[in-house]
C-alpha positions in Angstrom: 0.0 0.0 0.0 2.8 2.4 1.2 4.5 1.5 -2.5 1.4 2.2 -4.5 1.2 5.7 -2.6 4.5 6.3 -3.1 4.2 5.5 -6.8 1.1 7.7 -7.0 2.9 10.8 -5.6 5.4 10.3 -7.7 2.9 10.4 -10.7 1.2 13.5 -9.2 4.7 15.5 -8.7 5.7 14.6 -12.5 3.9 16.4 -13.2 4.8 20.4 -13.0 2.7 22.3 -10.1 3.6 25.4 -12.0 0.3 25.0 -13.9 -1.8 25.8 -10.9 -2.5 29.5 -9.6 -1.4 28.7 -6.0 2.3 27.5 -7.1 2.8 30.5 -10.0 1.3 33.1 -7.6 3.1 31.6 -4.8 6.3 29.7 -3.9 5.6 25.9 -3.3 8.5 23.9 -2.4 9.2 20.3 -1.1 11.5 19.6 1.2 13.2 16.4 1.7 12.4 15.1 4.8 12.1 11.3 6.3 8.7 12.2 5.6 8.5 15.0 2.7 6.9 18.5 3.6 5.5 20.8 1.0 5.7 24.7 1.8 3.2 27.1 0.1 4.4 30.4 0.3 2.0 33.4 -0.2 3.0 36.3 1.3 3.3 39.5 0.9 0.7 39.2 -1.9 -2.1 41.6 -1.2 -4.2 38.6 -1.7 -7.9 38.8 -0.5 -8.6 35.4 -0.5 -7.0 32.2 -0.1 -7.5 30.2 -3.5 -11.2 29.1 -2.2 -11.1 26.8 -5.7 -9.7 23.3 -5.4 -8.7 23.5 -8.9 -6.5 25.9 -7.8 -3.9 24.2 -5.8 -2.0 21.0 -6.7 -2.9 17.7 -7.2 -0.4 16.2 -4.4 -1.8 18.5 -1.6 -5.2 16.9 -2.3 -3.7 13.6 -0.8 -3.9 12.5 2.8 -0.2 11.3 2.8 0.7 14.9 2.1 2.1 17.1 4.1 1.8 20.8 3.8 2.6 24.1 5.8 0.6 27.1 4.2 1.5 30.6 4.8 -0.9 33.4 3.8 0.9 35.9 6.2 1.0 39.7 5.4 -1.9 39.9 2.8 -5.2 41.5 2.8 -7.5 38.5 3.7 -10.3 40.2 5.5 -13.1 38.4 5.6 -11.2 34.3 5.1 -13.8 31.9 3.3 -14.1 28.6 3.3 -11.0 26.1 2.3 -11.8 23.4 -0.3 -10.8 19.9 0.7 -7.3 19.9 0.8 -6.1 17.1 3.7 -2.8 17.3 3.5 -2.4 21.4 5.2 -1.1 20.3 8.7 -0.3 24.2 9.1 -1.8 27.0 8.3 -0.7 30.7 9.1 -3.0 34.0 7.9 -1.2 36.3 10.1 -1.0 40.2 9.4 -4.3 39.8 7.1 -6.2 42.7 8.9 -8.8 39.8 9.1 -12.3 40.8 10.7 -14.5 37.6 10.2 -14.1 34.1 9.4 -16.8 32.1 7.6 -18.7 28.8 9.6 -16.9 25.7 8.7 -13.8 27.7 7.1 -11.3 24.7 8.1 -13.9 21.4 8.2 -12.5 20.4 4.7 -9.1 20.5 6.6 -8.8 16.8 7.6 -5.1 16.8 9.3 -5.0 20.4 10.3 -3.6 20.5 13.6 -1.6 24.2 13.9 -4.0 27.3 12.8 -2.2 30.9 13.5 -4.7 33.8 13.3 -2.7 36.5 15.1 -2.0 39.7 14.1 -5.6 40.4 13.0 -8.6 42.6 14.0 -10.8 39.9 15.2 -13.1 40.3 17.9 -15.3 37.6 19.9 -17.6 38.0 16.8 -15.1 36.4 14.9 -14.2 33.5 16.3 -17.7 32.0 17.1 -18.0 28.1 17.5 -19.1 27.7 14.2 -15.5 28.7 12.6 -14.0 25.5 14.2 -16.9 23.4 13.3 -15.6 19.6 12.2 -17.5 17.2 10.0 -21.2 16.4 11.1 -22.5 12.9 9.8 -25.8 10.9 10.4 -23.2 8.5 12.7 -21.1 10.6 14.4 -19.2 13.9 14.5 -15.7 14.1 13.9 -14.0 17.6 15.2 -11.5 19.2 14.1 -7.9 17.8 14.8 -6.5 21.8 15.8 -4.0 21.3 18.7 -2.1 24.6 18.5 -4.7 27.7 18.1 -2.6 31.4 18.1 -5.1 34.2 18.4 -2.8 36.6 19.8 -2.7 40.3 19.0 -6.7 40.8 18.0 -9.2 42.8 19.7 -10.7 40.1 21.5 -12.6 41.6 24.9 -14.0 38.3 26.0 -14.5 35.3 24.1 -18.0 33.2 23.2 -18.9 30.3 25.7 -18.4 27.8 23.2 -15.8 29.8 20.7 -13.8 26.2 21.3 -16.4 23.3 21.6 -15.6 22.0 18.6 -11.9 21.6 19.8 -11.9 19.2 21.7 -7.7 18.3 21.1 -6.6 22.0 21.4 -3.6 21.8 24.1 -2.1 24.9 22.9 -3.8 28.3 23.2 -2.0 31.9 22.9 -4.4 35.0 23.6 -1.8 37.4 24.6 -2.1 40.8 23.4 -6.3 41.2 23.4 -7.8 43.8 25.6 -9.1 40.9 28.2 -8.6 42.8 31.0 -10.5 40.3 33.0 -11.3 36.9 33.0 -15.0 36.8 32.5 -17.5 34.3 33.1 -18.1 33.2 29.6 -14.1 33.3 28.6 -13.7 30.9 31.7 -16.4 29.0 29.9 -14.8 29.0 26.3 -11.5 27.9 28.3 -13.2 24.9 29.7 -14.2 23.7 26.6 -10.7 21.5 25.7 -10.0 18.4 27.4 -6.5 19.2 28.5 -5.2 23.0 27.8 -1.1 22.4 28.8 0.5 25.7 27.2 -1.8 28.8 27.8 -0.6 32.5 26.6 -2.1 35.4 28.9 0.6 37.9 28.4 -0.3 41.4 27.5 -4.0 41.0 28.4 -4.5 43.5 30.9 -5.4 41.1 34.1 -4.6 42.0 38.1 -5.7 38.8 38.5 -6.4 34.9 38.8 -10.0 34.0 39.9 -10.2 30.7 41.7 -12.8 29.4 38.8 -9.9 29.6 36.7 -7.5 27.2 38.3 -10.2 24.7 39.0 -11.6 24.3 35.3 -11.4 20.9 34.4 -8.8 21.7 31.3 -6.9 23.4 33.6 -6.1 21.8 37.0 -3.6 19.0 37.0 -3.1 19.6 33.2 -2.0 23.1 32.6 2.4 23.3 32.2 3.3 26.1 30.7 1.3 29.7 31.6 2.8 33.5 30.5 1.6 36.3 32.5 4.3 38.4 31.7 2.6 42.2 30.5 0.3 42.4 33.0 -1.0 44.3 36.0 0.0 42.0 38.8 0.6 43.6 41.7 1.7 40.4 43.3 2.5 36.6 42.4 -1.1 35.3 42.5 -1.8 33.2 44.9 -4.5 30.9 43.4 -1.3 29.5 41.3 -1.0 27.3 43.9 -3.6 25.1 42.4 -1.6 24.6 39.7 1.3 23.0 41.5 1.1 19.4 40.6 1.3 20.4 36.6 2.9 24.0 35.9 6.2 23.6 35.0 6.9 27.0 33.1 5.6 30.4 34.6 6.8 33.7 32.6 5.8 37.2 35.1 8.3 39.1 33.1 7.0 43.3 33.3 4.5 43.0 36.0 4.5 46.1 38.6 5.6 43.4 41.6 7.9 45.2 44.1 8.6 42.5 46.1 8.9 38.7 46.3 9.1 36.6 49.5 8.2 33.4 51.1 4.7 33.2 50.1 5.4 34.2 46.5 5.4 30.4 45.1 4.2 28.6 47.9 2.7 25.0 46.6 4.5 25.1 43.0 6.3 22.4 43.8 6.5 21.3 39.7 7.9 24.2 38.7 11.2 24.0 36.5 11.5 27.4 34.8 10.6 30.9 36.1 10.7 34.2 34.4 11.0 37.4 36.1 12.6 39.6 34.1 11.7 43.5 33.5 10.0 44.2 36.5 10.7 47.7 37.3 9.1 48.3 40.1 10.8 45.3 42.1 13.3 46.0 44.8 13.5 43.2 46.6 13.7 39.0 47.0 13.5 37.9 50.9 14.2 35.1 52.4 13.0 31.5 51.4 11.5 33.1 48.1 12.3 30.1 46.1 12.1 27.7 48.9 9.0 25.8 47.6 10.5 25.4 44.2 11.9 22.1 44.8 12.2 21.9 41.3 13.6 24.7 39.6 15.7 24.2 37.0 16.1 27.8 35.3 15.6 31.0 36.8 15.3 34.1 35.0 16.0 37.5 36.9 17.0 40.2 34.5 16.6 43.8 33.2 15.5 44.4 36.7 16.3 48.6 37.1 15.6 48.7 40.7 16.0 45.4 42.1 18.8 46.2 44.5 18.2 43.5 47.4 18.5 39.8 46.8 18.7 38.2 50.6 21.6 35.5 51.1 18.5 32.5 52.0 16.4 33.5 48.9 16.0 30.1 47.8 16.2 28.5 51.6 16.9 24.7 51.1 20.0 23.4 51.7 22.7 21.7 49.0 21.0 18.6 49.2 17.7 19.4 47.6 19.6 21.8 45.2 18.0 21.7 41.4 18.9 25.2 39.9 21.4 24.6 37.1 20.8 28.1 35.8 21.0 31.3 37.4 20.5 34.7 35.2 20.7 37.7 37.4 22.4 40.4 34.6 21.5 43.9 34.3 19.8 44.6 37.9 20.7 47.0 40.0 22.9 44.5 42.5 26.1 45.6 44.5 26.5 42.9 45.6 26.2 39.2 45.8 25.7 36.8 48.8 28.3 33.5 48.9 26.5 31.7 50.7 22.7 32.3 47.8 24.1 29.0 46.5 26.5 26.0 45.6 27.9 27.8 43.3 29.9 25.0 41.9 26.6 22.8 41.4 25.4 25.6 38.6 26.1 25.2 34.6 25.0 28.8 34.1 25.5 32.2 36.1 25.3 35.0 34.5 25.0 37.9 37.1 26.9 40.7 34.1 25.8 44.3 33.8 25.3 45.0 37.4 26.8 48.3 39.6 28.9 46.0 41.7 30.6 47.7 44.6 34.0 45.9 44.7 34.6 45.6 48.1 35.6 43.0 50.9 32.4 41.3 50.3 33.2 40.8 46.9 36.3 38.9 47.4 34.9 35.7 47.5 33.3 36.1 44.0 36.9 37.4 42.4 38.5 34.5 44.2 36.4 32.0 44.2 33.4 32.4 41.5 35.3 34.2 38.9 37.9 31.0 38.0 34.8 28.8 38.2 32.8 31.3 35.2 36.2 31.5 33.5 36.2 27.6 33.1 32.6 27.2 32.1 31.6 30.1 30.3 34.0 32.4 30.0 31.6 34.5 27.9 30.0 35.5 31.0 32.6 37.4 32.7 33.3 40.1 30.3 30.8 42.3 31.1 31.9 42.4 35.1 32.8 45.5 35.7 33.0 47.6 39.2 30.8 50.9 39.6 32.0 51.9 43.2 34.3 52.8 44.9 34.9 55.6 42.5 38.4 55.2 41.7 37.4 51.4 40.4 34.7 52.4 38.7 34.7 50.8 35.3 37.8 48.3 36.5 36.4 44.4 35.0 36.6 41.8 37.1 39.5 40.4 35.8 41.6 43.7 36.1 40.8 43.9 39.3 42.0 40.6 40.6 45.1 40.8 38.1 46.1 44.1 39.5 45.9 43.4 43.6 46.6 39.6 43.3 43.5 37.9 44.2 43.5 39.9 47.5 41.0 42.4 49.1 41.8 44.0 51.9 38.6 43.7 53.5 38.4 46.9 55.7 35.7 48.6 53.1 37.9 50.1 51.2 39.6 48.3 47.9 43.0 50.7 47.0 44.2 50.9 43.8 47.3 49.0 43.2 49.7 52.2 44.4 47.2 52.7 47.7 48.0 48.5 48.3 52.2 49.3 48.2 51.3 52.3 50.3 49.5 50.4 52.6 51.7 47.6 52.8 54.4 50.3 53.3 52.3 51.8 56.4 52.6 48.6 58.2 55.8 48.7 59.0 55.8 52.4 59.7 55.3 51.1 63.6 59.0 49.2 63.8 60.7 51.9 62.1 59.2 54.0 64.4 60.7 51.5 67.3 63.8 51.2 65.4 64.5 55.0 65.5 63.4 55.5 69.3 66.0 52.7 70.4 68.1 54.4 68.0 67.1 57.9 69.5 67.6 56.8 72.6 70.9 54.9 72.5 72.4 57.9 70.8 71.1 60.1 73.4 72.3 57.8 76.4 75.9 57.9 74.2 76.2 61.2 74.6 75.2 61.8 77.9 78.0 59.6 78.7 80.1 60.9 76.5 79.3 64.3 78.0 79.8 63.3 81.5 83.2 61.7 80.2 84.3 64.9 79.4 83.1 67.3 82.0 84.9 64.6 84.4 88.5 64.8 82.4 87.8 68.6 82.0 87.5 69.1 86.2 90.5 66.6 87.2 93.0 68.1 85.0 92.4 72.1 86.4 92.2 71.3 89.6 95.8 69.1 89.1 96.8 72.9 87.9 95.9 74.7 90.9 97.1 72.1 94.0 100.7 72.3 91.8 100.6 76.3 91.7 100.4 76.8 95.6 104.1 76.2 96.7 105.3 78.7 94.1 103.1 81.1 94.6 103.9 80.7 98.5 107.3 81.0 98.0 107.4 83.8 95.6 105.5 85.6 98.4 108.0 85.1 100.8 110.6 86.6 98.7 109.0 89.7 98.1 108.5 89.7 101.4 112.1 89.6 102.4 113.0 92.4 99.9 110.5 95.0 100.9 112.0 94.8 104.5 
């Protein structure tokens, strides 16, 4: 059977697809594969319609062995029609088509369709009624459509139908970021519930505050939901009805929410969690204690881009080495001076990246130039070129690198780091103390010289006149007599 298929798509390619309209007003292209894939481009057109005609696109993409990935991007498809039957699309892209409505049943002909990208349009709840998605109806059963990725990202969707999705029952995939939500209502809960198991949902840029509870407990979400973005929002905190999700969410993006700080309760119960993003937050300034202590299984954390974030506590994450999961840590561009040895085992991470930070190189740093800065040079030596001190001022704009080069691996931990001349000086003033000694001894023993000395020669001085007068007084006696004698 696989022969005779193979044969008959062969026969079917033989012949040139340049003889349709789709292939000479688009590019369609085969690429081989372990199982060949046919790409239709058409964009960039200023089509308004999609080649509603059958006769209009190959033979081979009318076959169910085919596989095709369509691209109508950047055209003028406003209002899309219905698609003849052509089962080999498995993905189909109209993005950037200023679309506004979608006929009932456009994608039933669409056996194998499982990836459908609408985003980039102006569609509103209108426009994606149940009816769009509707599958094949027969007198035995129904058979929906096979959609499993949906993107209806950047429309003008306000809240969505009750049963926009009831006729996809396999969606696991659904992005809705960038529609003017702003809430959750009671009939876009409704739509949501509608899947049988929604794992990677896209609520970034919608405009929420918040998480009702109704949410975390719909049946497509709770214990199936892995991978949620929230990032864009209006969260004033890390909501805590996430904690329903904990047995499934694995991923959980809050990049540019107006959180100012994170602690304890943050992420209590997420105990599947393996990568969180908290980037771009400019109104943090602060991560307390035990803030990641309940991620037991965090594998990748994101902190970046985070202006004002200028206090990361020493037990943020709170566990101890033996429970240690984080193999990647990205802390660049925040407003840090300076970093905690004992956040983590350093030495268990594959990543750090903590670049682009106002480091104040001083003797709490001298653990990271000694210790952590060989370990990033061995692993990813990329990493440390953008280390660079921004206090004291005299350091300012020294790298890391420099630094250590220039005062050999040594801080002198008195909260001051010199520059290499300040080091000799200092060194210098250390021994200023026993010269001081030195010269006092040295003082003092020529001073006790020349007292002696001194006292030597007064002594000789005194002996020798006195020797001079004792030896004068018989002459002078006699001489006296003499004249004596004479005068009489």
């Amino acid at each position: 059977m696989q022969v005779l298929t193979l044969s008959v798509l062969s026969l079917l390619l033989a012949t040139s697809s340049g003889d349709v309209e789709l292939c000479m007003k688009c590019m369609c292209n085969k690429k081989a594969l372990i199982q060949p894939l046919y790409t239709v481009r058409c964009s960039h057109l200023n089509l308004h319609d999609t080649f509603p005609d059958l006769q209009q696109w190959p033979k081979y993409a009318q076959l169910k062995g085919t596989r095709m990935a369509v691209n109508f991007d950047w055209n003028n498809v406003r209002h899309l029609q219905r698609f003849p039957n052509i089962p080999g699309i498995v993905s189909l892209s109209l993005q950037h088509n200023n679309m506004v409505k979608i006929a009932g049943s456009a994608f039933v002909e669409l056996d194998n369709l499982k990836a459908l990208d609408l985003s980039y349009n102006q569609l509103t709840a209108e426009g994606v009624q149940a009816d769009v998605f509707q599958g094949r109806y027969s007198p035995q059963h129904y058979n929906p459509l096979g959609i499993v990725v949906l993107n209806l990202g950047n429309n003008q969707i306000h809240t969505l139908s009750p049963h926009s999705f009831e006729h996809l029952p396999n969606l696991t995939e659904l992005r809705l970021n960038n529609n003017p939500l702003k809430t959750l209502s009671p009939a876009t809960l409704m739509s949501l519930a509608s899947p049988e198991s929604l794992q990677v949902l896209d609520l970034a840029y919608t405009g929420l505050s918040g998480l009702p509870e109704e949410f975390v407990q719909l049946s497509s979400i709770r214990h199936k939901l892995q991978l949620l973005y929230l990032n864009g929002n209006q969260f004033s905190h890390v909501p805590q009805t996430l904690a329903a999700l904990g047995d499934s969410l694995q991923k959980l993006s809050l990049n540019e929410n107006p959180i100012q700080e994170l602690d304890e309760d943050s992420f209590r119960g997420l105990l599947m969690l393996r990568e969180l993003n908290m980037s771009a937050m400019s109104y943090l300034r602060r991560i307390g204690p035990a803030t990641f202590r309940h991620l037991r299984s965090l594998e990748i954390l994101f902190c970046s881009y985070n202006r004002n974030l200028t206090e990361l506590d020493a037990e943020a994450f709170g566990y101890g080495d033996n429970r240690w999961t984080l193999r990647e840590l990205h802390l660049q561009s925040n407003a840090l001076h300076t970093l905690p040895t004992q956040l983590a085992p350093w030495k268990k991470l594959a990543i750090v990246d903590v670049q682009d930070n106002p480091w104040r190189c001083d003797c709490n740093l001298d653990w990271f130039i000694n210790e952590l800065l060989p370990l990033l040079e061995d692993t990813t030596p990329d990493l440390v070129l953008g280390l660079h001190c921004s206090e004291p001022l005299h350091l300012s704009g020294m790298s890391f690198l420099g630094l250590r080069n220039s005062i050999n691996s040594s801080f002198l931990c008195d909260g001051i780091v010199r520059s290499p001349s300040e080091n000799i000086q200092r060194h210098s003033a250390g021994l200023y103390p026993v010269f001081q000694a030195v010269s006092i001894i040295l003082l003092i023993s020529i001073a006790g010289l020349a007292v002696l000395y001194y006292l030597q020669l007064t002594k000789n001085v005194t002996h020798g006149t006195q020797t001079q007068v004792i030896s004068d007084i018989p002459y002078m006696r006699v001489r006296t007599e003499v004249c004596r004698e004479f005068a009489s």
